[in-house]
C-alpha positions as CSV (number, residue, x, y, z in Angstrom):
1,X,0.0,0.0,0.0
2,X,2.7,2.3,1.0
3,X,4.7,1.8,-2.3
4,X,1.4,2.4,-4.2
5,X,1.0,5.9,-2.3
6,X,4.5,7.0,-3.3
7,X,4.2,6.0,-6.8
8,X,2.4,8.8,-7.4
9,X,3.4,12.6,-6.6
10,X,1.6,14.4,-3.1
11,X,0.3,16.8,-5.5
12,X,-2.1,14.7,-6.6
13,X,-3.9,15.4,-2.4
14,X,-2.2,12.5,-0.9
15,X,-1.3,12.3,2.6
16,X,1.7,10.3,3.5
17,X,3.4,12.1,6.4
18,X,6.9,12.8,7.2
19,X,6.7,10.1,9.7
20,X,5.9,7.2,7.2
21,X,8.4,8.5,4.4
22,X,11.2,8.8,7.1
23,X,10.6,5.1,8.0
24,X,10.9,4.0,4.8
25,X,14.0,6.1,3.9
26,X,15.7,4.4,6.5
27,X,14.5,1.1,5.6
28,X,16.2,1.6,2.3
29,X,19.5,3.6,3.6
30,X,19.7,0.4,5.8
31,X,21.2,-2.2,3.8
32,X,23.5,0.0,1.6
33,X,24.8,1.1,5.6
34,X,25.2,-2.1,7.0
35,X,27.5,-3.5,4.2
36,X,29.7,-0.3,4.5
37,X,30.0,-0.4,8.1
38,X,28.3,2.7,8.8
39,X,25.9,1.3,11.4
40,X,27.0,4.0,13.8
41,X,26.2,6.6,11.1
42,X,22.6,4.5,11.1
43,X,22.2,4.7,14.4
44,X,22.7,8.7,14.8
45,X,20.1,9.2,11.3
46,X,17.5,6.7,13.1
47,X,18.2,9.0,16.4
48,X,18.3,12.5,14.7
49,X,14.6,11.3,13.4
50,X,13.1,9.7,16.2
51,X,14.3,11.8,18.8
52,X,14.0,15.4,17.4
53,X,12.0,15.5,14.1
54,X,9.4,13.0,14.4
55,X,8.1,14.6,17.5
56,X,7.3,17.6,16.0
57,X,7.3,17.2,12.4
58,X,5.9,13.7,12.3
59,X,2.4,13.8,11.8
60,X,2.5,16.5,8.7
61,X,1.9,15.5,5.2
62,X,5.0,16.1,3.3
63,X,3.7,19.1,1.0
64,X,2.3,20.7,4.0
65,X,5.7,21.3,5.7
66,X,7.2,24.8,5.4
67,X,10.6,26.6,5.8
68,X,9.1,28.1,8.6
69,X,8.4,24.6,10.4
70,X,11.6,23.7,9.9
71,X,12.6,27.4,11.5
72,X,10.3,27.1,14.5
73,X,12.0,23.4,15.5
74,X,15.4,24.3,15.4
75,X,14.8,27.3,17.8
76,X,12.7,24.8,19.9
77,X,15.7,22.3,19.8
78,X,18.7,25.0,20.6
79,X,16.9,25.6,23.9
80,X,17.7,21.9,25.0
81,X,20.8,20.8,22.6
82,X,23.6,22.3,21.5
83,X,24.5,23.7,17.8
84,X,26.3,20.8,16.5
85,X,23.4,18.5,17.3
86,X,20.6,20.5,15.7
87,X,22.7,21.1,12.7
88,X,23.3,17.2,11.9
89,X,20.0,17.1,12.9
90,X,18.9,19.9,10.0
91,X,21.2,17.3,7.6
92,X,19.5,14.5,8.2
93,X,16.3,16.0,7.7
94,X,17.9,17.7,4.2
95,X,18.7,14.1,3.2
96,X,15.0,12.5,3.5
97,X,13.6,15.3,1.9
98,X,16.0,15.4,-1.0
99,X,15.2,11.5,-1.3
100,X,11.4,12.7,-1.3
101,X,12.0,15.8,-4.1
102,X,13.5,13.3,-6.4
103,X,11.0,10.9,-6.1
104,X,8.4,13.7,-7.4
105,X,6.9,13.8,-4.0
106,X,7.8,17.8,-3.6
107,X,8.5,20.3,-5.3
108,X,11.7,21.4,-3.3
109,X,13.6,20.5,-0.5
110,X,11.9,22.8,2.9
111,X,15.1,21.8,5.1
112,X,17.6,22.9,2.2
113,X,15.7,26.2,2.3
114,X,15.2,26.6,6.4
115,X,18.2,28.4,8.4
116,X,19.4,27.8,11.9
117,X,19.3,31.3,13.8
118,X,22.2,33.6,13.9
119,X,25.2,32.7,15.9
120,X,25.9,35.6,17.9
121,X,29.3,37.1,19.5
122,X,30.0,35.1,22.8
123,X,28.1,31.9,21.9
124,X,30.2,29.9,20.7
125,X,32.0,29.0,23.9
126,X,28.8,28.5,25.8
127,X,27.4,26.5,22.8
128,X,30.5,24.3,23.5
129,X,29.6,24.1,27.1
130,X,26.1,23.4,26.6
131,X,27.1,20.2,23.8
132,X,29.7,19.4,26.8
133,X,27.2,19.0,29.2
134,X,24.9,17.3,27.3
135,X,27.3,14.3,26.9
136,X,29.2,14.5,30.4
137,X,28.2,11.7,32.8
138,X,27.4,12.9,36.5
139,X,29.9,11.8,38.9
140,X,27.4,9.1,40.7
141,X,27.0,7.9,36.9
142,X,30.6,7.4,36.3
143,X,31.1,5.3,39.8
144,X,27.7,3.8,38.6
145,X,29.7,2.9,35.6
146,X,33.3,1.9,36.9
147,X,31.6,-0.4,39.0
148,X,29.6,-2.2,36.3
149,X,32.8,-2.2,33.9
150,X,34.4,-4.3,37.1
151,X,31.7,-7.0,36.8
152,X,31.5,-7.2,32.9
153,X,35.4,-7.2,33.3
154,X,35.1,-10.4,35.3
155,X,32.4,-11.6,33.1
156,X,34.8,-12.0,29.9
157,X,33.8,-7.9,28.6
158,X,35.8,-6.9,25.6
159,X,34.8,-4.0,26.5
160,X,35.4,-3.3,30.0
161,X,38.8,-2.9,30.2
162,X,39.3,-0.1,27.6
163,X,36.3,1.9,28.8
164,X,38.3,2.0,32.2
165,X,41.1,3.1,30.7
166,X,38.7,5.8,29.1
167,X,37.5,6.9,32.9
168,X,40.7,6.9,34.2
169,X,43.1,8.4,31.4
170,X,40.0,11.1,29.7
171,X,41.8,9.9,26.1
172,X,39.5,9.1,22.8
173,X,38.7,5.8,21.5
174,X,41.0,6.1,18.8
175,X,43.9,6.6,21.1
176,X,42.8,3.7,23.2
177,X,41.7,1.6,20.3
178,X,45.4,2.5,18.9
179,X,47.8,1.3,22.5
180,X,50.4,-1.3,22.2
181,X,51.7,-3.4,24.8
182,X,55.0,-1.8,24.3
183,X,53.0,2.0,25.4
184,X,52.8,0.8,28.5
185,X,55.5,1.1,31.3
186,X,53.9,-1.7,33.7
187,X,56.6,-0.5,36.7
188,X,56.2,3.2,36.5
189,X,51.9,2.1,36.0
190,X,52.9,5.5,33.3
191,X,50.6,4.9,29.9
192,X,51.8,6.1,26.1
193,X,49.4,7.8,24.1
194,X,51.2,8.4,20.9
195,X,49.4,6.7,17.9
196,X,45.2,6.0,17.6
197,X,43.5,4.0,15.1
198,X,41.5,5.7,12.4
199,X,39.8,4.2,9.6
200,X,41.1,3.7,6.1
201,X,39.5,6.1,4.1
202,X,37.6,4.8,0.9
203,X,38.5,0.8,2.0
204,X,35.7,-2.1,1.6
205,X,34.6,-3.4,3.6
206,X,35.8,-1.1,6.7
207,X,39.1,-1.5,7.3
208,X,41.7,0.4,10.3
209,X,45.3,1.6,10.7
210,X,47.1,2.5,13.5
211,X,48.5,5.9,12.5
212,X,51.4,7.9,14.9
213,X,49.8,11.3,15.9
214,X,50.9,14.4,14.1
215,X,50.5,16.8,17.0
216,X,53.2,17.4,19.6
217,X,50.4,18.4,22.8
218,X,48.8,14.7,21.9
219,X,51.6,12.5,22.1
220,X,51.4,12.5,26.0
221,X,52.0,10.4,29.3
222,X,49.4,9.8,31.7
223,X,49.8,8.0,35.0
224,X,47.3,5.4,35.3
225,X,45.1,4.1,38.1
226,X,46.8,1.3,39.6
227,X,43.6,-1.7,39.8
228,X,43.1,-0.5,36.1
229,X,46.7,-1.2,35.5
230,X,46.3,-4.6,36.9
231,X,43.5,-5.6,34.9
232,X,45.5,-5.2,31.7
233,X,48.9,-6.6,33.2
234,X,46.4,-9.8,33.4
235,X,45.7,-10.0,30.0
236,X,47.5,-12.4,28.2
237,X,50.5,-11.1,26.6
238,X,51.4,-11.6,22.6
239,X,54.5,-12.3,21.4
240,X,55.1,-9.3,19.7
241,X,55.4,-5.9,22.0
242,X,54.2,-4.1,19.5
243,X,50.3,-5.7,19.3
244,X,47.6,-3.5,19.9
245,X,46.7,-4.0,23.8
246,X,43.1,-4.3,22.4
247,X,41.3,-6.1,19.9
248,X,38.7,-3.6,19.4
249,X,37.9,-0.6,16.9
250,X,35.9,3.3,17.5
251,X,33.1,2.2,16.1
252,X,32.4,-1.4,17.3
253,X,33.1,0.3,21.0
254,X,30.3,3.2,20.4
255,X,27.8,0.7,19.7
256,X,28.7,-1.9,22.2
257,X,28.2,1.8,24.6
258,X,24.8,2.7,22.8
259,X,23.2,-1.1,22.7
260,X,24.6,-2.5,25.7
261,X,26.0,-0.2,28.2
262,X,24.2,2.9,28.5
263,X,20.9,0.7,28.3
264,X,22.6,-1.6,31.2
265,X,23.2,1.9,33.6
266,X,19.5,3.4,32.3
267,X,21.7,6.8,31.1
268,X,19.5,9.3,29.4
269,X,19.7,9.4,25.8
270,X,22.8,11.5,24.7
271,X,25.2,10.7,27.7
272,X,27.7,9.1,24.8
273,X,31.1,7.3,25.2
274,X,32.7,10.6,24.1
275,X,30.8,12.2,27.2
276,X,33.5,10.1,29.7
277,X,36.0,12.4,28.4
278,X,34.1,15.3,29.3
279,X,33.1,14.1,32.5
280,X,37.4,13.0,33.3
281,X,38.3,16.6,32.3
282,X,35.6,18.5,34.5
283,X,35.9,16.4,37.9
284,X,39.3,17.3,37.7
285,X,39.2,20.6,37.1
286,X,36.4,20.4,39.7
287,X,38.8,19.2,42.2
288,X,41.3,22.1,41.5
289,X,43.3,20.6,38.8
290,X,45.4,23.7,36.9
291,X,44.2,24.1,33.7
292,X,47.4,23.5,32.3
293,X,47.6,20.0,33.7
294,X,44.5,19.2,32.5
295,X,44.8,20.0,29.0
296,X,48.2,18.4,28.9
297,X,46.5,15.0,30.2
298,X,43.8,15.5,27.5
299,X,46.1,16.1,24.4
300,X,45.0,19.7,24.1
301,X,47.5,22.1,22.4
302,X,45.7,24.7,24.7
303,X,44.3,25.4,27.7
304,X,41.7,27.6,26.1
305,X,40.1,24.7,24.7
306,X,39.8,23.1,28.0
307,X,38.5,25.9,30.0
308,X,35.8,25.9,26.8
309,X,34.6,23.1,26.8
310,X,35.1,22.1,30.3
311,X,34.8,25.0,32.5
312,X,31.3,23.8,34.8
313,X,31.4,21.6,37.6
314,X,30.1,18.0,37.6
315,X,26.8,17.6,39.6
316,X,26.6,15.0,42.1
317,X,23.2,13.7,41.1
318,X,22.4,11.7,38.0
319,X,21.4,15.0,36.2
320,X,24.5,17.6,34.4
């Protein structure tokens, strides 16, 4: 029935909504994702949709949707989210419609023609607070957290053992995805973050490469928590120093966080993997941490950055 209804153009008075076409957009983008390797790019479009546009936009037939309706949600969604997130959001809903305009089911693209309101002087650096605090766990959600890693750790995880190097060190997935055995000085307990892996650009199926880092301020040493050190000198050790200390890759790890652990700890939607970073970096800056010291731990060739992004204290609560 569906495929009938969009055979023919909405000008004719039909009424499929933006809800229906969206779900079977994805339905199509699906497969074309999955062999690519793109399921974490699947998983924000699915989110970007179900979270923010079809709550608002949803129920409207497709021709009835305006530049102005577009216009009215992004103001309603930079009240709660930050810039970046309501501008892949505005992409995503650019996308469906431009599937929809060259299917003959409008006569332009309403997203294409809709504009996010002017960024004024002084917002950017609370913008990046506000996209900051969105993705920081609380402090009772990141001992929450350590503590479940412990048992999924003793359970066989994959997982666990590089997510606690992740609360404990504030690096990227990359960098941890990218350690060798030979980055880590088990006597001093001092880790190397010096190369990450990053995918291989144009490569299929997906395939990654441990790459050194180009920047000075990231190549850094980080004292590590000493049970956390432990737990990896446990591990069984290859027979080459230079193996990766983990058999894991960025994007296998963000889903593993979005399917399995954030469901596991009941974390509001948007409290990411990348939000443990944000949540190492403010507790210690909380806790009186110079600046400098911070941003040196983090890889940041600035301090700026840090007191950017990072410059709020972490609640106690479960709310940021």
């Amino acid at each position: 029935e569906f495929a009938r209804r969009i055979s023919r153009p909405l000008t004719s008075g039909d009424v499929i909504t933006l809800s229906e076409y969206a779900d079977h957009w994805l339905e199509r983008q699906r497969p074309g994702l999955m062999r690519a390797g793109r399921e974490s790019y699947l998983n924000i479009l699915e989110s970007h949709i179900r979270l923010y546009i079809k709550p608002v936009l949803g129920s409207q037939r497709l021709t009835t949707i305006r530049p102005v309706d577009c216009d009215n949600l992004w103001e309603q969604l930079l009240e709660r989210l930050s810039r970046k997130t309501v501008t892949q959001t505005r992409s995503t809903l650019k996308l469906l419609l431009l599937d929809a305009e060259r299917n003959d089911l409008l006569m332009r693209n309403v997203a294409a023609l809709s504009r996010l309101p002017r960024l004024h002087s002084g917002d950017h650096s609370q913008d990046q607070r506000v996209k900051a605090k969105e993705r920081m766990l609380s402090k009772v959600e990141i001992n929450a957290l350590i503590s479940w890693l412990v048992q999924m750790h003793r359970s066989g995880s994959p997982w666990a053992a590089p997510t606690l190097v992740a609360v404990y060190t504030g690096a990227r997935r990359g960098e941890i995805a990218g350690l060798r055995w030979c980055d880590i000085d088990f006597q001093t307990g001092i880790i190397s973050f010096n190369g990450q892996l990053l995918r291989i650009r144009g490569a299929k199926p997906v395939q990654w490469e441990r790459r050194f880092m180009k920047s000075a301020a990231a190549q850094r040493n980080v004292m590590l928590e000493p049970f956390v050190l432990a737990i990896l000198k446990a591990m069984p050790v290859p027979a080459e120093a230079t193996s990766l200390l983990f058999d894991i890759n960025p994007d296998a790890w963000g889903n593993w966080w979005t399917k399995t652990c954030a469901p596991a700890l009941n974390l509001p939607t948007g409290k990411t993997i990348h939000g443990i970073r944000h949540s190492h970096a403010s507790i210690l800056l909380d806790e009186g941490q110079p600046e400098e010291e911070v941003a040196r731990r983090l890889g940041h060739s600035s301090s700026l950055t840090t007191r950017r992004s990072y410059s709020h204290p972490v609640r106690d609560d479960a709310s940021v």
